[in-house]
Backbone as CSV, one residue per row, in Angstrom:
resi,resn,N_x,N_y,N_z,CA_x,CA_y,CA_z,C_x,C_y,C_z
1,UNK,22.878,13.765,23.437,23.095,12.672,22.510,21.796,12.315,21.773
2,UNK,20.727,12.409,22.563,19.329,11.918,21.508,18.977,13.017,20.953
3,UNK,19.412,14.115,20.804,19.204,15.061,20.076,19.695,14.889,18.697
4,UNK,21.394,14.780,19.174,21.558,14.430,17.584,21.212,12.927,16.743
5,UNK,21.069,12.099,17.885,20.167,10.881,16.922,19.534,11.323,16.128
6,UNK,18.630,12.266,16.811,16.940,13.015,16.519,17.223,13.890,14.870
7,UNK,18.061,13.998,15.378,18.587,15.203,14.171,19.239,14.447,12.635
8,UNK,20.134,13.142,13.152,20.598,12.712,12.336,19.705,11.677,11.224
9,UNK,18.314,11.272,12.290,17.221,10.500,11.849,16.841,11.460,10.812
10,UNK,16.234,12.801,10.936,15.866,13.697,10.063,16.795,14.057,8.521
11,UNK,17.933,14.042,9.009,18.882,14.269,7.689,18.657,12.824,6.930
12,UNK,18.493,11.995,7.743,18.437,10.602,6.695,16.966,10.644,6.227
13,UNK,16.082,10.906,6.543,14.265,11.172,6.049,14.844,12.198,4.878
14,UNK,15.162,13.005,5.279,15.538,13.562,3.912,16.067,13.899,2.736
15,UNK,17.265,12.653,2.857,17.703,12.073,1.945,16.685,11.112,1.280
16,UNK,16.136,10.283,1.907,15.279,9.303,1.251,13.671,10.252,0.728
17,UNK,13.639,10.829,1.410,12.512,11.752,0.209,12.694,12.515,-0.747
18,UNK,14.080,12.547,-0.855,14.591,13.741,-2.077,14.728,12.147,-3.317
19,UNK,15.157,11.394,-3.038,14.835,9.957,-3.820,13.988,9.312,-4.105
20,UNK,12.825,10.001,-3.160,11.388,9.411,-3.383,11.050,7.943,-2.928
21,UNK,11.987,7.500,-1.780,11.962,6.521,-1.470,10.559,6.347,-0.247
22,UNK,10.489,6.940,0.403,9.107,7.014,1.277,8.007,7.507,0.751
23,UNK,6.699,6.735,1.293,5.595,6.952,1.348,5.263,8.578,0.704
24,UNK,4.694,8.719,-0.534,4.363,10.216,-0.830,3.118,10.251,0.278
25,UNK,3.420,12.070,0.956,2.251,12.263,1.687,3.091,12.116,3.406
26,UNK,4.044,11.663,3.193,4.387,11.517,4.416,5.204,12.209,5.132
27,UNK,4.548,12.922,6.700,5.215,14.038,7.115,6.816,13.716,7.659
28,UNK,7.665,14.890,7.258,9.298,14.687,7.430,9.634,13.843,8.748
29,UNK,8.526,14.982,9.714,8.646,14.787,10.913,8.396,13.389,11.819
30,UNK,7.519,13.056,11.015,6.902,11.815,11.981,7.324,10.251,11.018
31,UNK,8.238,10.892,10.084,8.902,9.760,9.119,10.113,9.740,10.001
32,UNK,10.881,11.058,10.674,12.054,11.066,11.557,11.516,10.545,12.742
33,UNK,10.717,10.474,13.604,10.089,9.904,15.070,9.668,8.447,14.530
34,UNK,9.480,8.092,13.664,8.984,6.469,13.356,10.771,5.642,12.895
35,UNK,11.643,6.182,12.457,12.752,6.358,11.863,13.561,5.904,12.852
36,UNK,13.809,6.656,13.524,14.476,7.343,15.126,14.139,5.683,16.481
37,UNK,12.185,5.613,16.109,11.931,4.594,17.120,12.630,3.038,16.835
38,UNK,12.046,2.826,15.898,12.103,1.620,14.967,13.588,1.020,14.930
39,UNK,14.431,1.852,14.943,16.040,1.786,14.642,16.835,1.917,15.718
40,UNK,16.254,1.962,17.010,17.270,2.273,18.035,17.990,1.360,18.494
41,UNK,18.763,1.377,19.079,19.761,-0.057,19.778,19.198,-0.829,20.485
42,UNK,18.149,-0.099,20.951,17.010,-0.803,22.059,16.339,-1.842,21.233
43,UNK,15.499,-1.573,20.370,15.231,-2.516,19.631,15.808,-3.211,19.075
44,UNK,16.910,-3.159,17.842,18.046,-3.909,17.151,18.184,-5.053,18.365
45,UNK,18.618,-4.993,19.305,19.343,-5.547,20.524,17.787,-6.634,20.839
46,UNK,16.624,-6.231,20.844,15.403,-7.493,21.088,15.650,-7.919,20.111
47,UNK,15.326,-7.454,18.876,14.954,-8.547,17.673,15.984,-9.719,17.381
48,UNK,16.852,-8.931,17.244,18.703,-9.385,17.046,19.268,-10.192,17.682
49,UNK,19.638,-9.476,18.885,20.417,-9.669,19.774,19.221,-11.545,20.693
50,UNK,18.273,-11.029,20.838,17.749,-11.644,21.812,16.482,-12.901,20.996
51,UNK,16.082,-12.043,19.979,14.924,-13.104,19.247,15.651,-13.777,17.915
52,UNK,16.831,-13.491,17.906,17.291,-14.489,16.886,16.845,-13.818,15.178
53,UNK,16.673,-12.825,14.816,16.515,-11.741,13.894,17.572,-11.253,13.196
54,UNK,18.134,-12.260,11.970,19.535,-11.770,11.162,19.185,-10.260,11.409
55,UNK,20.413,-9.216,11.212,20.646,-8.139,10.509,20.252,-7.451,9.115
56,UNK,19.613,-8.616,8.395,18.725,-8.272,7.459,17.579,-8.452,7.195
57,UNK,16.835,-9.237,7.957,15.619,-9.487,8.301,15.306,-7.762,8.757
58,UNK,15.971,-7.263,10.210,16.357,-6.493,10.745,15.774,-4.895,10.011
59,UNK,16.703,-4.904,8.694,16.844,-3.992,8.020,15.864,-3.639,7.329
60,UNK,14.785,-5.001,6.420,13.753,-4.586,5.748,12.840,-4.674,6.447
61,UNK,12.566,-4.782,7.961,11.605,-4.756,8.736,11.650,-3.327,8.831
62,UNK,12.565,-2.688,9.427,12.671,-1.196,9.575,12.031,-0.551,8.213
63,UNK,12.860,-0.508,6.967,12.239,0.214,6.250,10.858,-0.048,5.387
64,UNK,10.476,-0.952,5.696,9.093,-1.505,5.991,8.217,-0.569,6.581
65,UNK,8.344,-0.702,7.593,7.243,0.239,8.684,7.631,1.680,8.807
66,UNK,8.807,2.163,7.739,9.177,3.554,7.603,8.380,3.972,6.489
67,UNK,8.538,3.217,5.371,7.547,3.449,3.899,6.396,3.403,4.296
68,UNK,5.866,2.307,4.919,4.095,2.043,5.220,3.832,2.752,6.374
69,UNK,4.363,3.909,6.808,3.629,4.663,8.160,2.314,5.450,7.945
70,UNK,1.645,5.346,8.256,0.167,6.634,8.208,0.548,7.853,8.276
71,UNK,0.735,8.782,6.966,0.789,9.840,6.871,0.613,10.774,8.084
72,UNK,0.862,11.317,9.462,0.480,11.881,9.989,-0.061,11.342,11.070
73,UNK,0.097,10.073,11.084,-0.495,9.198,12.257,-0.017,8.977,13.886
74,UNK,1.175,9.750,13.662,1.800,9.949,15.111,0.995,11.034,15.514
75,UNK,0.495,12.025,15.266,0.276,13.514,15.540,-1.304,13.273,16.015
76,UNK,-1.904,12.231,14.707,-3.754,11.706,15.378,-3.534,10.639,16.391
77,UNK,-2.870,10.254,16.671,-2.891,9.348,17.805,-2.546,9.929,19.030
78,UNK,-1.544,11.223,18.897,-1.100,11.946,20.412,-2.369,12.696,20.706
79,UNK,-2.765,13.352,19.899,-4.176,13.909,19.748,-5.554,13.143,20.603
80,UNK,-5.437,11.736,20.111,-6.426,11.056,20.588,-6.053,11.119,22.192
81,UNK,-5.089,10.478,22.236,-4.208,10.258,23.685,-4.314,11.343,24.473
82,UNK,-4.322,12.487,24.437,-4.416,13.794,25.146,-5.704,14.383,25.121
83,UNK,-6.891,13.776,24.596,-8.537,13.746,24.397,-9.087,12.816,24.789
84,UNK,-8.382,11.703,25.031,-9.118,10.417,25.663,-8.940,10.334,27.156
């Protein structure tokens, strides 16, 4: 099942970059792993469910921190993490 989340996160990154809606510069991959995190039920369910966070608050928070991600910044941070 988190595979095809995983998978389905990616088909949606790439819809929104063929629109030019994300960050130019920004890798598919780690736009789908920021995508994927940000959006899960797990979260929806704190913000939402538990902190009192309309569904649209919700929504432009997500694609918020999907547009403004650091190009590549998942990949220098695992990097650091596995060197530190």
């Amino acid at each position: 099942m988190l595979d095809a989340q995983r998978r389905g996160m990616r088909m949606l990154v790439d819809r929104l970059m063929q629109k030019s809606v994300l960050r130019s510069g920004l890798d598919p991959e780690d736009a789908a792993s920021i995508l994927w995190a940000v959006s899960s039920i797990e979260m929806y369910r704190k913000v939402v469910t538990y902190s009192g966070w309309t569904p649209d608050h919700y929504e432009g928070w997500v694609g918020r921190h999907v547009k403004a991600a650091d190009p590549g910044g998942l990949r220098r941070e695992s990097r650091l993490a596995i060197m530190g």
